[in-house]
Rosetta silent file (secondary structure, phi, psi, omega in degrees, C-alpha in Angstrom):
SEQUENCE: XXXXXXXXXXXXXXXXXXXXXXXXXXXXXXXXXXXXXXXXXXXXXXXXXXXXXXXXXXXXXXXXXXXXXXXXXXXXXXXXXXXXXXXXXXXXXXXXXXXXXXXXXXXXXXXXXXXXXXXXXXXXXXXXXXXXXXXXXXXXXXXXXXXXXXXXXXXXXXXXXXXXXXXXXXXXXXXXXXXXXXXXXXXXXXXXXXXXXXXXXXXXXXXXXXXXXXXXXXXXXXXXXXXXXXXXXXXXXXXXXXXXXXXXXXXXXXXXXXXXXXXXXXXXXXXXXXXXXXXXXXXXXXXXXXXXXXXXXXXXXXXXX
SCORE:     score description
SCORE:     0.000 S_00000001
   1 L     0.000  -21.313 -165.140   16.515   18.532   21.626 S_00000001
   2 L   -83.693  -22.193 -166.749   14.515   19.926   18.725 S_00000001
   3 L   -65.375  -49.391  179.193   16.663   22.991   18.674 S_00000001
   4 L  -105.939   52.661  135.015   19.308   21.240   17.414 S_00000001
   5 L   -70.041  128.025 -138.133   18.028   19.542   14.840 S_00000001
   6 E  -150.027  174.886 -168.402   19.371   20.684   11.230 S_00000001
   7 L   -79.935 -169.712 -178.034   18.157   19.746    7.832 S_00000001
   8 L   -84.080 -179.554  102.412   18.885   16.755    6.011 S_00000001
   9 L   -71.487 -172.123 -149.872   22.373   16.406    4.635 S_00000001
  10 H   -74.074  -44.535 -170.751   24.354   14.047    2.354 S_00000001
  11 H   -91.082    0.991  169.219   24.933   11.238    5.168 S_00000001
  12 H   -93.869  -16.634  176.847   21.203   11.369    6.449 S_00000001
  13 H   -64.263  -43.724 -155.349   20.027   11.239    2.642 S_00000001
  14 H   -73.646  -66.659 -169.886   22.403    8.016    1.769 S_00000001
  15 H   -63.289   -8.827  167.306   20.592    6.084    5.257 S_00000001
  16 H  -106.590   18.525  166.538   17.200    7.151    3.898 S_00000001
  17 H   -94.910  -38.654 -170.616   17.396    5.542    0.652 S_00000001
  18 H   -62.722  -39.021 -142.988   18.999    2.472    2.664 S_00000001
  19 H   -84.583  -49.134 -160.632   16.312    2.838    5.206 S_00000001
  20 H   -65.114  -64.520 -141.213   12.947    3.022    2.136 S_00000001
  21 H   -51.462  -39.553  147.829   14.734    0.064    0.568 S_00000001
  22 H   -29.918  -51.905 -165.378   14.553   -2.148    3.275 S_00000001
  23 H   -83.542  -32.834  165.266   10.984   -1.221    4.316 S_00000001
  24 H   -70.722  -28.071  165.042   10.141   -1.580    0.536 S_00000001
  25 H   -62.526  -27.330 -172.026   11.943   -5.370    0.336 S_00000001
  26 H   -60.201  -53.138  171.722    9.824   -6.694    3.369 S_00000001
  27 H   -20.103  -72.495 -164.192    6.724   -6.848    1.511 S_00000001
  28 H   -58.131  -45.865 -168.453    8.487   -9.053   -1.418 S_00000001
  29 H   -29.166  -60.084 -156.000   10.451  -10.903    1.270 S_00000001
  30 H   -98.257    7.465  161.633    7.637  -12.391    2.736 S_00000001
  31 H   -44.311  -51.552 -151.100    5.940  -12.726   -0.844 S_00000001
  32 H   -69.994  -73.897  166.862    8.750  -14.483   -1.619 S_00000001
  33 H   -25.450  -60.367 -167.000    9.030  -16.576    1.568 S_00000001
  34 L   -40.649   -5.640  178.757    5.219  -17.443    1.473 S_00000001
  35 L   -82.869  -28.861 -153.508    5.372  -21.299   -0.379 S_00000001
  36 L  -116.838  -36.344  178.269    7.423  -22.281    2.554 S_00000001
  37 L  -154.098  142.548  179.253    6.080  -20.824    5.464 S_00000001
  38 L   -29.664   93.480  173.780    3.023  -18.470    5.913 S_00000001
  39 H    18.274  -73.244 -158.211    2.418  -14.807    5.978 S_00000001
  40 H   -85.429  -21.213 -162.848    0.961  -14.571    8.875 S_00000001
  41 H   -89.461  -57.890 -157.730    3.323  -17.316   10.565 S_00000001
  42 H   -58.469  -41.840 -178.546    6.136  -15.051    9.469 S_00000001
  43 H   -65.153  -42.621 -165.964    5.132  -11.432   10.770 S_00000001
  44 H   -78.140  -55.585 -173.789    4.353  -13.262   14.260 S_00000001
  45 H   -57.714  -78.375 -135.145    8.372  -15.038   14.598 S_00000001
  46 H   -50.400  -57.586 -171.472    9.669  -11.737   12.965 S_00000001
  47 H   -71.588   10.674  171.535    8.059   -9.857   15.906 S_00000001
  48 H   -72.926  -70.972  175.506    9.202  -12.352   18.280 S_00000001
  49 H   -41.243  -42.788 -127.596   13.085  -12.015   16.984 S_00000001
  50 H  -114.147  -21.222  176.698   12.720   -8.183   17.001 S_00000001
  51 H   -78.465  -49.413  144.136   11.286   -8.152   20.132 S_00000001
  52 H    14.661 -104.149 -170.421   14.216   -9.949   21.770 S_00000001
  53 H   -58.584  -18.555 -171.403   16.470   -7.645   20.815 S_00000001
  54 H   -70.214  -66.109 -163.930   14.457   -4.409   21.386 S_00000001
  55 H   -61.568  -27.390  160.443   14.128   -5.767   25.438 S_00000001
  56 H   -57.333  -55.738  164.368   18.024   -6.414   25.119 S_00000001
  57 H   -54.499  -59.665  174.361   18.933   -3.339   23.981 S_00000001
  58 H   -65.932   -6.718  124.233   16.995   -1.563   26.200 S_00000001
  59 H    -8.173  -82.403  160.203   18.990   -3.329   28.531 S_00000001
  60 H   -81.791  -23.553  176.244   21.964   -2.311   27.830 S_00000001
  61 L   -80.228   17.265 -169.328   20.981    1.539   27.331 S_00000001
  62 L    33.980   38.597 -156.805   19.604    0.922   30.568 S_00000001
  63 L  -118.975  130.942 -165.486   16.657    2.209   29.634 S_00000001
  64 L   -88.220  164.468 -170.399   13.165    1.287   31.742 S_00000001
  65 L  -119.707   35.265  175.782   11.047   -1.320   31.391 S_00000001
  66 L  -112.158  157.956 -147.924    8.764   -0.572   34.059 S_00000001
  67 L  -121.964   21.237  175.640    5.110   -0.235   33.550 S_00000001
  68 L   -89.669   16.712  179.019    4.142    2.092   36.318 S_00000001
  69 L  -138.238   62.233  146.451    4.000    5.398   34.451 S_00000001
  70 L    76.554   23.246 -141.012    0.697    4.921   32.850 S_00000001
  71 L  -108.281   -6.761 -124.770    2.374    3.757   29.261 S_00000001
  72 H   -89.270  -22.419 -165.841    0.649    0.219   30.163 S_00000001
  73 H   -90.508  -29.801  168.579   -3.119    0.716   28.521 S_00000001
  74 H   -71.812  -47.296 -155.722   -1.796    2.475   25.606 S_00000001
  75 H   -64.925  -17.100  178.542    1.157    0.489   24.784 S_00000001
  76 H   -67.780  -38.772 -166.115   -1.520   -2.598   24.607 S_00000001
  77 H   -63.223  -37.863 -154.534   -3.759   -0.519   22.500 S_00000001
  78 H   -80.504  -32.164 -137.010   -0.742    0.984   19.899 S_00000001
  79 H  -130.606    9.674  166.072    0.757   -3.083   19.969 S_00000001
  80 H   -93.700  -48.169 -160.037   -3.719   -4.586   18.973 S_00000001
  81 H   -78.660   -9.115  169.756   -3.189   -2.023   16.551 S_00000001
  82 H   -53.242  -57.880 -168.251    0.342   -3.000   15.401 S_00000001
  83 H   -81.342  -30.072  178.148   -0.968   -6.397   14.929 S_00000001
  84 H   -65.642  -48.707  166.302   -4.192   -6.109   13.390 S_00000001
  85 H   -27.126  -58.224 -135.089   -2.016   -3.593   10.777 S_00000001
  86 H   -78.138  -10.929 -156.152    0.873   -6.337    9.956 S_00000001
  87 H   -88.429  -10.432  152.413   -2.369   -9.351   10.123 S_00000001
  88 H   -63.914  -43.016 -146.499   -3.921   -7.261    6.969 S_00000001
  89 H   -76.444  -49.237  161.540   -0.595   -7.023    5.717 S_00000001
  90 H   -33.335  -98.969  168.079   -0.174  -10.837    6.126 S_00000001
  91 H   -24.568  -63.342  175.925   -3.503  -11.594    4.454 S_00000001
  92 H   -50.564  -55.441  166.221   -3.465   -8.810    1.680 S_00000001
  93 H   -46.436  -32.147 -173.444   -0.088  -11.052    0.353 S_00000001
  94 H   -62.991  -29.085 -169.962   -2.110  -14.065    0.392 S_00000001
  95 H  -123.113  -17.222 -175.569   -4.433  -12.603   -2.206 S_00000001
  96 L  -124.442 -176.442  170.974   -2.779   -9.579   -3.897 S_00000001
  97 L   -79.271  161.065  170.986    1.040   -8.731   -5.053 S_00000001
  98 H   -69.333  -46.884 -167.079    3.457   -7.233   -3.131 S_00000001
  99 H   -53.092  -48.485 -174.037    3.701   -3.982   -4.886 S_00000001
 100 H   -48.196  -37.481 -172.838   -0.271   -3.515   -4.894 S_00000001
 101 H   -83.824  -29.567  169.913    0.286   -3.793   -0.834 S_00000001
 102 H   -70.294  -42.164  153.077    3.264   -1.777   -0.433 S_00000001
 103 H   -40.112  -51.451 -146.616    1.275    1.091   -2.226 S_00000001
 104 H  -124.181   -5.426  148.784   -1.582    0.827   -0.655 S_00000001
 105 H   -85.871  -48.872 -178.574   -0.034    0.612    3.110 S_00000001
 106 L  -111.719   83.033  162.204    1.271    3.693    2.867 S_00000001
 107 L   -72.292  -28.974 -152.382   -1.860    5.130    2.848 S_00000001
 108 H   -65.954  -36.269  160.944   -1.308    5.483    6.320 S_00000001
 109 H   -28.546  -69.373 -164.013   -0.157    9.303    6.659 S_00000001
 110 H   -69.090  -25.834  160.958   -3.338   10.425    5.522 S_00000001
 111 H   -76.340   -9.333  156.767   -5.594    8.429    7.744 S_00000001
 112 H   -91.560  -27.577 -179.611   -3.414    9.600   10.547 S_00000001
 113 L   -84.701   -1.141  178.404   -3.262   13.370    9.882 S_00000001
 114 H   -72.955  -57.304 -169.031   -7.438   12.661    9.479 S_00000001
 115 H   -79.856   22.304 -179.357   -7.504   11.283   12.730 S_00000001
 116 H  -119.798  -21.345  156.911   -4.983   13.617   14.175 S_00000001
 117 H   -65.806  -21.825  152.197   -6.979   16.861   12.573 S_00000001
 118 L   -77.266  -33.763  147.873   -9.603   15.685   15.154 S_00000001
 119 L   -36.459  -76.135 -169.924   -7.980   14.833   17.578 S_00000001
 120 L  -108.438  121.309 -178.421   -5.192   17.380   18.182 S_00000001
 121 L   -81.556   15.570 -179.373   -6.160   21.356   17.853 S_00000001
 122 L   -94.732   -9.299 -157.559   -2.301   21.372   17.070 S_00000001
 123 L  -116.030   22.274 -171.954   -2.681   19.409   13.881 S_00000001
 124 L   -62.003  158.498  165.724   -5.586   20.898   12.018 S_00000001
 125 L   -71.388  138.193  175.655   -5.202   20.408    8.099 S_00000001
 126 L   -89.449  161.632  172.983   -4.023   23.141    5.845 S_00000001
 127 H   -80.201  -27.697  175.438   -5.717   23.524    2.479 S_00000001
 128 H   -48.230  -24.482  173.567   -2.800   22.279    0.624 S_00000001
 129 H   -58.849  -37.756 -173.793   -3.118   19.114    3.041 S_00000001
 130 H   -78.614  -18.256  160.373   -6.622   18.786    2.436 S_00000001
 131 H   -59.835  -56.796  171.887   -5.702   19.033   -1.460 S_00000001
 132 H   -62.967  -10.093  177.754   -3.059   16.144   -0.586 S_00000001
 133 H  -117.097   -4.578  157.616   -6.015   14.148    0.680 S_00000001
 134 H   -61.874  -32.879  176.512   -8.383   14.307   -2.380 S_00000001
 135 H   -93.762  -43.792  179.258   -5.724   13.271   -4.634 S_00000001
 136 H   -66.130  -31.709  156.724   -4.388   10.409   -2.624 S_00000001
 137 H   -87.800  -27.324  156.051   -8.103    8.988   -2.596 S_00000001
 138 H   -47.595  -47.287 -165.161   -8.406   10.058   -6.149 S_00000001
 139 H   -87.339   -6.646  176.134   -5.285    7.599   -6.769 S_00000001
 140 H   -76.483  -36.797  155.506   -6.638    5.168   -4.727 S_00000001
 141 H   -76.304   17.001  178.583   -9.798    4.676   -6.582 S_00000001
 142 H   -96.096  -29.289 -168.285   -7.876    5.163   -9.842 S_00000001
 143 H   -92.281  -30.851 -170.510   -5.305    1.768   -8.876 S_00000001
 144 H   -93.639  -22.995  168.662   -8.654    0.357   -8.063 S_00000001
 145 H   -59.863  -32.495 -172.327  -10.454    1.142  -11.083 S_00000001
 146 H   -55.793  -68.719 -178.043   -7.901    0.228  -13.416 S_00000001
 147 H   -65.920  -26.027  147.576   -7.950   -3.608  -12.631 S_00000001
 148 H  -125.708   32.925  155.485  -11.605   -3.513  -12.813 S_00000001
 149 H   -89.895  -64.024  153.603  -12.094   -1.800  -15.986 S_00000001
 150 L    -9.753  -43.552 -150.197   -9.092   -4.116  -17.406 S_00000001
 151 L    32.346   66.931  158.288  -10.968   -6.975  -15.514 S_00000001
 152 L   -86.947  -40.322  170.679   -7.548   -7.557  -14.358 S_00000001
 153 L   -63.789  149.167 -149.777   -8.200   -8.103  -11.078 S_00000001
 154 L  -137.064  133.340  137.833   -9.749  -11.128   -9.765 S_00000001
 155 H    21.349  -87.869  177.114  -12.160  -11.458   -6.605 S_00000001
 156 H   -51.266  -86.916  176.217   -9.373  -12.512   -4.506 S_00000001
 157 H   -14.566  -56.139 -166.802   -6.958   -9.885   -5.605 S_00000001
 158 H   -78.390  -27.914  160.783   -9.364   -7.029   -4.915 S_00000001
 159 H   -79.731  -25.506  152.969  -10.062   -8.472   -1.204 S_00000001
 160 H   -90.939   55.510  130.179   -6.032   -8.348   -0.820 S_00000001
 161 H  -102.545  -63.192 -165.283   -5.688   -4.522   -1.912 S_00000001
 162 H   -28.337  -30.954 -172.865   -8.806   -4.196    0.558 S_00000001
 163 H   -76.540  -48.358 -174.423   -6.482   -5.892    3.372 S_00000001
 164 H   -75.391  -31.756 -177.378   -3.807   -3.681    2.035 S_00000001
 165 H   -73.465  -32.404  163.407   -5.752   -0.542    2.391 S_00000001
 166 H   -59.941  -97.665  177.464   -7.085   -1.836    5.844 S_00000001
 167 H     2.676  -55.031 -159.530   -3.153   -2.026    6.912 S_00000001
 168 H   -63.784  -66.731 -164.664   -2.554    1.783    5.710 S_00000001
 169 H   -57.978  -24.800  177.174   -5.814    2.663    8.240 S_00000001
 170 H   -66.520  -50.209 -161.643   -4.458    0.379   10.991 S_00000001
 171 H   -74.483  -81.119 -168.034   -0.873    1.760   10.424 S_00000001
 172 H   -46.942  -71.009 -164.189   -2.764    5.571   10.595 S_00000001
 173 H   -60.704  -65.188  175.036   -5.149    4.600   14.004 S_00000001
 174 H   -36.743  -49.756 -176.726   -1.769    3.851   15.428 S_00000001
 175 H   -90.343   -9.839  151.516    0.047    6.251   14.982 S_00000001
 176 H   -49.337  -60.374  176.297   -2.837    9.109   16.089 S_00000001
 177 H   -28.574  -57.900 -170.032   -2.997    6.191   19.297 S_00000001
 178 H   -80.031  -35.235  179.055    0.895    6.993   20.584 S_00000001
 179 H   -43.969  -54.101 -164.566    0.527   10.921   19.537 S_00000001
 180 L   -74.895    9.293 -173.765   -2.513   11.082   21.675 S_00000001
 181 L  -131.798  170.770  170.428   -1.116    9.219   24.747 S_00000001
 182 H   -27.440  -49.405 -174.889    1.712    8.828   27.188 S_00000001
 183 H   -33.529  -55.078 -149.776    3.594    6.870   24.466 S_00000001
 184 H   -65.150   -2.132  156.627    4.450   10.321   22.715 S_00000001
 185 H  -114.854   16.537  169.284    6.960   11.004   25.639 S_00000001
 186 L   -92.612 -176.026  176.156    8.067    7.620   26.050 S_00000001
 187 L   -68.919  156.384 -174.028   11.017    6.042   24.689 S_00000001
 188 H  -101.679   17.200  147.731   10.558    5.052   21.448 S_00000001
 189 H   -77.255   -2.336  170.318   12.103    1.893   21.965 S_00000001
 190 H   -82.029  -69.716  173.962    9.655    1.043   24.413 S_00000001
 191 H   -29.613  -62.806 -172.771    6.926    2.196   22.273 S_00000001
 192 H   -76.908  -24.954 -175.878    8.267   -0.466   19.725 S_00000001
 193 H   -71.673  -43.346  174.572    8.827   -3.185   22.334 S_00000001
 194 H   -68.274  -30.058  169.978    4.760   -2.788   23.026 S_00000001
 195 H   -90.602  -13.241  176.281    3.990   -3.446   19.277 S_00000001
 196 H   -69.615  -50.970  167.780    6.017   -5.986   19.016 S_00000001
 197 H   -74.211  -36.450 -172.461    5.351   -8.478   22.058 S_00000001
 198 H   -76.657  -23.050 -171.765    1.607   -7.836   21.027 S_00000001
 199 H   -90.112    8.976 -178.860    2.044   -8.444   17.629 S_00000001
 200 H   -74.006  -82.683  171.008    4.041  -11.830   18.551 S_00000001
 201 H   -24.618  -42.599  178.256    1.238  -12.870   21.131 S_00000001
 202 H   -89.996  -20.871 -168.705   -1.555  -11.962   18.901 S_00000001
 203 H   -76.416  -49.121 -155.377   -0.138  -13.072   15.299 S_00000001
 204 H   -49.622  -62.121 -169.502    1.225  -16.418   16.322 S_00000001
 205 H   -74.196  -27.490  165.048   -2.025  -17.846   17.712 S_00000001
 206 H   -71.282    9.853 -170.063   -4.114  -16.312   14.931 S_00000001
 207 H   -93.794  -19.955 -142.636   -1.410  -18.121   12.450 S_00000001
 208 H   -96.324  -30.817 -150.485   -2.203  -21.270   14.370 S_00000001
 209 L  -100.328    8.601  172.400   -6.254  -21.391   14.563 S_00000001
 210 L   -92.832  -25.067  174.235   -5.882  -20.034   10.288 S_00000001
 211 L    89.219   46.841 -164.569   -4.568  -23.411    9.797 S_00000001
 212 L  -127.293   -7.892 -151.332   -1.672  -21.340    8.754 S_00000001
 213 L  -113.193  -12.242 -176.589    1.182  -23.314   10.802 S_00000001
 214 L   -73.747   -5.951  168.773    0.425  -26.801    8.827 S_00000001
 215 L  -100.661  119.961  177.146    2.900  -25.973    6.229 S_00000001
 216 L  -140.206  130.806 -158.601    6.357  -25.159    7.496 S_00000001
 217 L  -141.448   77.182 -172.000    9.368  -25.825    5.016 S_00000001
 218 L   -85.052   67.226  138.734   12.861  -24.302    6.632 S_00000001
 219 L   -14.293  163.589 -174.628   14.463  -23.675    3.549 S_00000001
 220 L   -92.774  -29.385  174.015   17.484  -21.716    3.281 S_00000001
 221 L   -80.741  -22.041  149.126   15.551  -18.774    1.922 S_00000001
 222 H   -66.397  -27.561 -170.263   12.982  -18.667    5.194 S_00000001
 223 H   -85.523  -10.699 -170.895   15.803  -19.123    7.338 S_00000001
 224 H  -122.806  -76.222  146.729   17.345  -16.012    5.819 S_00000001
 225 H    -4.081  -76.028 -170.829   13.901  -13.880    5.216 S_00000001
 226 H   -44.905  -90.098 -165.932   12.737  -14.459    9.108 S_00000001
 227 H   -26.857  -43.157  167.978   16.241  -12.776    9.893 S_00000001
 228 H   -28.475  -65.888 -149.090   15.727  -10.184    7.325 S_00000001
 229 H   -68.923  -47.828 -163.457   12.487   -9.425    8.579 S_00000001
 230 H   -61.352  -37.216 -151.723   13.688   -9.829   12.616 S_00000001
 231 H  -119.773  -57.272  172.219   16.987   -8.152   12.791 S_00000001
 232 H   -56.854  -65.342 -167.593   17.104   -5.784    9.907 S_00000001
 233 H   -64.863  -67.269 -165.091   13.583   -4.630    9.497 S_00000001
 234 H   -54.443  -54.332 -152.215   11.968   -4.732   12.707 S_00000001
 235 H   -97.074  -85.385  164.774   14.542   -4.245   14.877 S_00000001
 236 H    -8.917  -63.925  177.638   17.398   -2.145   13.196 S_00000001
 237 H   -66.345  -42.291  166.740   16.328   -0.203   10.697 S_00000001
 238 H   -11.992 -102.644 -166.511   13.370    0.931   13.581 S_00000001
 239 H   -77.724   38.346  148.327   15.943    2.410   15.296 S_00000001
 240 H  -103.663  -28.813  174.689   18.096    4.305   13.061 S_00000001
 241 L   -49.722  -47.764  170.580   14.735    5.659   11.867 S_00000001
 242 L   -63.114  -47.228  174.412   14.500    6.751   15.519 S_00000001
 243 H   -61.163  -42.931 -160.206   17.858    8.096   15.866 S_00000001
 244 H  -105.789   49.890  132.846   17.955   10.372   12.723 S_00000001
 245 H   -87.792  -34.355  156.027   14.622   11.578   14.050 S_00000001
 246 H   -80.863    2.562  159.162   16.454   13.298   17.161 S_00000001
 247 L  -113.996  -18.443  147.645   18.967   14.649   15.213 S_00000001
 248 E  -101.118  177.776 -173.212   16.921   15.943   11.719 S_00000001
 249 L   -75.312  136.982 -177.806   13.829   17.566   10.829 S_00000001
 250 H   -57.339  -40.823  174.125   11.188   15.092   10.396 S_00000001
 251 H   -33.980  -55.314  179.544   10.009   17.045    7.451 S_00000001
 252 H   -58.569  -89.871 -108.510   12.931   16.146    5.272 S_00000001
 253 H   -57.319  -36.707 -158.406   13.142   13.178    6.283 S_00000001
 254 H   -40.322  -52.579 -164.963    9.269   12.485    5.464 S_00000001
 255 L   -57.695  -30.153  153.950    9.692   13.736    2.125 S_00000001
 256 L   -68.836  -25.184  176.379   12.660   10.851    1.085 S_00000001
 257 L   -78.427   39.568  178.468   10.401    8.156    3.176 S_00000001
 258 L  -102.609  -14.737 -173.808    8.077    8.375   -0.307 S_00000001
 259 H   -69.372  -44.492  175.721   10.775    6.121   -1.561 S_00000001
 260 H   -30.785  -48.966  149.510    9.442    3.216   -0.296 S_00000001
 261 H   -41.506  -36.988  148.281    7.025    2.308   -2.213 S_00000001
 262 H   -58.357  -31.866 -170.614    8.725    2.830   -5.021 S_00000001
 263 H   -68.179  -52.815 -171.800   11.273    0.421   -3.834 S_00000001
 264 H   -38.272  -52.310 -156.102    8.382   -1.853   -3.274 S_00000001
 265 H   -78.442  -42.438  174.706    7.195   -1.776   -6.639 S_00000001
 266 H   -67.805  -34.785  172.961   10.369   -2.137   -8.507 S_00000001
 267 H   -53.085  -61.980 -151.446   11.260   -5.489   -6.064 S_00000001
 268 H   -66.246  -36.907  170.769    8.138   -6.783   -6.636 S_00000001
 269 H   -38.339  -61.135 -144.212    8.496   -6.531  -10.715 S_00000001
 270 H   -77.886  -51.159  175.711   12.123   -7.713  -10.606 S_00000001
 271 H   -69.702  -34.902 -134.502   12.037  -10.425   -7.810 S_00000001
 272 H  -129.485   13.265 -152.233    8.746  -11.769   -7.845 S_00000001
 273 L     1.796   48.105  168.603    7.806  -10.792  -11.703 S_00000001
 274 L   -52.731  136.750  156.899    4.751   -8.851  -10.619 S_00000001
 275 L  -105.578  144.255  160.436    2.842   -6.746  -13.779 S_00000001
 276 L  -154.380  139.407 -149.033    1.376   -3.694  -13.118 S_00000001
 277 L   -76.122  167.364  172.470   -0.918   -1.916  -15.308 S_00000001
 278 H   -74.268   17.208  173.026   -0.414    1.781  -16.023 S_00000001
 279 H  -113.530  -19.765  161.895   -3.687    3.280  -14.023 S_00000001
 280 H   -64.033  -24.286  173.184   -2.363    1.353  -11.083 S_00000001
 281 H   -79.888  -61.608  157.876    0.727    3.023  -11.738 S_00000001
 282 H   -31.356  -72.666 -150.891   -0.663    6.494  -12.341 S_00000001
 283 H   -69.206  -24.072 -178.289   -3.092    6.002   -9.546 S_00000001
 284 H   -65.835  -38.551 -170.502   -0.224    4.791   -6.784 S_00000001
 285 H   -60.287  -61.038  157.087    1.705    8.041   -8.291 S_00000001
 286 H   -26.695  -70.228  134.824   -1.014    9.955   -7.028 S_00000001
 287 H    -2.651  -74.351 -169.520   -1.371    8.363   -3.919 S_00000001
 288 H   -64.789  -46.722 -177.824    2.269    9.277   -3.085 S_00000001
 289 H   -59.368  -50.342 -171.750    1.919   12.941   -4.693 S_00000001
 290 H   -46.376  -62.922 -152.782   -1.277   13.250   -2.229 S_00000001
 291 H   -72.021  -30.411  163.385    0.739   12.136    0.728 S_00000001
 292 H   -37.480  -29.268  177.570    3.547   14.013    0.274 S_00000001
 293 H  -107.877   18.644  164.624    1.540   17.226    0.432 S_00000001
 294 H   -92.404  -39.491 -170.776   -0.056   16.042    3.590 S_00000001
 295 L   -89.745  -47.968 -156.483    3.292   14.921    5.869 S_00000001
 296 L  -100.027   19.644 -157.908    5.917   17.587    4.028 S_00000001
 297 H   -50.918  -44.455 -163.868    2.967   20.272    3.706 S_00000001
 298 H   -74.282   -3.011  171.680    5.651   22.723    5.537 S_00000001
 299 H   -75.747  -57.587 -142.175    8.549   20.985    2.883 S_00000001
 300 H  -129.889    3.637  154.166    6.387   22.101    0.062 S_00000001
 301 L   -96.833   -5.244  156.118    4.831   25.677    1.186 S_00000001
 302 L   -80.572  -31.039  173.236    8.902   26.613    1.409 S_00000001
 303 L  -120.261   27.723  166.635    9.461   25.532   -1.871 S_00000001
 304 L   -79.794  -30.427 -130.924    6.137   26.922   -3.564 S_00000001
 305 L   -77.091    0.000    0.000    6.682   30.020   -1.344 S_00000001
């Protein structure tokens, strides 16, 4: 399969700006969403909806669901760590902006090629990588400095970008978790069906014993959000991400999935009329420049070389 894989072109470029912008709107979505029904309430029904359809699909592709070929102890571990990720993610909105959290999840590259340079003797760090991971902690204490030299930042605020930076490391400990296990030859809709049921199972009842479930308001804009989040995000966009991963190089693609965050930042100004100061801006640009030479390193020794 890898052989014929080919770089990107014009119609995988078009689905991977459609692709960041989605995964940069979830964030505001459930920003947005959050008066009416919870964070935390929201991530657990989304992964409910998404799972649904995941075990449906895989259904119809006929594709198994059986749990005898050893997937069963990882997929719980990859689907704790799924949940603990989105229950930072959850939390970090409660106290910080979306943009600060979309920035500051994807963090997660670099705490996965750390734990995958230990891990895997295929996956040691290059020095430009290790160059991509000084400056991506450089911008991370730069976005954090900023708000408290400014004394912009509030208490609250700075424990949710902590939440959000816990998410990025959650999001990274996963994805070393499926390399380093069965998962990495399993389907990946399977793979996603195991983060999914866990993060349902695990969110829902932590939404409920947060006291998180006493507000519920089904508005026409939660009723439209949950789907968002269920059917687009979760479940859809997943897998076209998976499909134009068997048929292009991941590299490209990695190097356009930088948009996200950007999208994130510009929703959250425009929808949600988030400010953000210019060292948080600077330091998330960093951040991104960082990761970018960790995930594309072979993307960016081709076009230094």
């Amino acid at each position: 399969m890898s052989a014929t894989r080919q770089g990107v072109d014009a119609f995988a470029l078009q689905l991977m700006v459609l692709l960041c912008g989605i995964w940069g709107l979830q964030q505001v979505g459930i920003k947005l969403a959050a008066p009416d029904m919870a964070p935390l309430l929201q991530v657990g029904l989304r992964s409910g909806i998404a799972a649904v359809l995941v075990a449906l699909f895989m259904l119809w592709r006929r594709q198994p669901l059986a749990l005898g070929d050893g997937t069963l102890r990882a997929g719980l571990l990859v689907g704790a760590l799924f949940a603990l990720e989105f229950f930072f993610v959850a939390e970090g909105l409660r106290h910080s902006s979306a943009a600060h959290i979309v920035v500051l999840l994807y963090t997660a590259p670099i705490f996965a090629a750390l734990g995958l340079h230990w891990r895997v003797p295929s996956e040691r760090l290059r020095r430009l990588q290790w160059l991509g991971i000084v400056l991506a902690f450089a911008g991370i204490i730069l976005a954090f400095a900023g708000g408290l030299l400014g004394q912009q930042l509030s208490p609250g605020m700075l424990l949710g970008d902590l939440y959000g930076l816990l998410a990025g490391m959650s999001w990274g400990a996963l994805t070393v978790s499926v390399r380093c296990s069965r998962l990495s030859e399993a389907p990946a809709a399977k793979t996603l069906l195991f983060q999914l049921i866990c993060g349902c199972l695990l969110l829902l009842p932590l939404a409920w014993l947060g006291g998180q479930t006493e507000v519920v308001r089904l508005t026409p804009l939660v009723w439209g959000n949950l789907l968002f989040q269920g059917v687009v995000v979760a479940f859809a966009s997943y897998l076209v991400w998976f499909w134009l991963l068997r048929r292009y190089l991941a590299s490209g693609l990695g190097v356009f999935s930088f948009m996200t965050p950007l999208f994130g930042v510009c929703f959250g100004v425009l929808l949600l009329g988030e400010r953000i100061d210019a060292l948080f801006i600077g330091g998330g640009l960093l951040v991104l420049f960082g990761i970018s030479l960790v995930s594309a390193d072979a993307w960016w020794r081709r076009l230094l070389s």
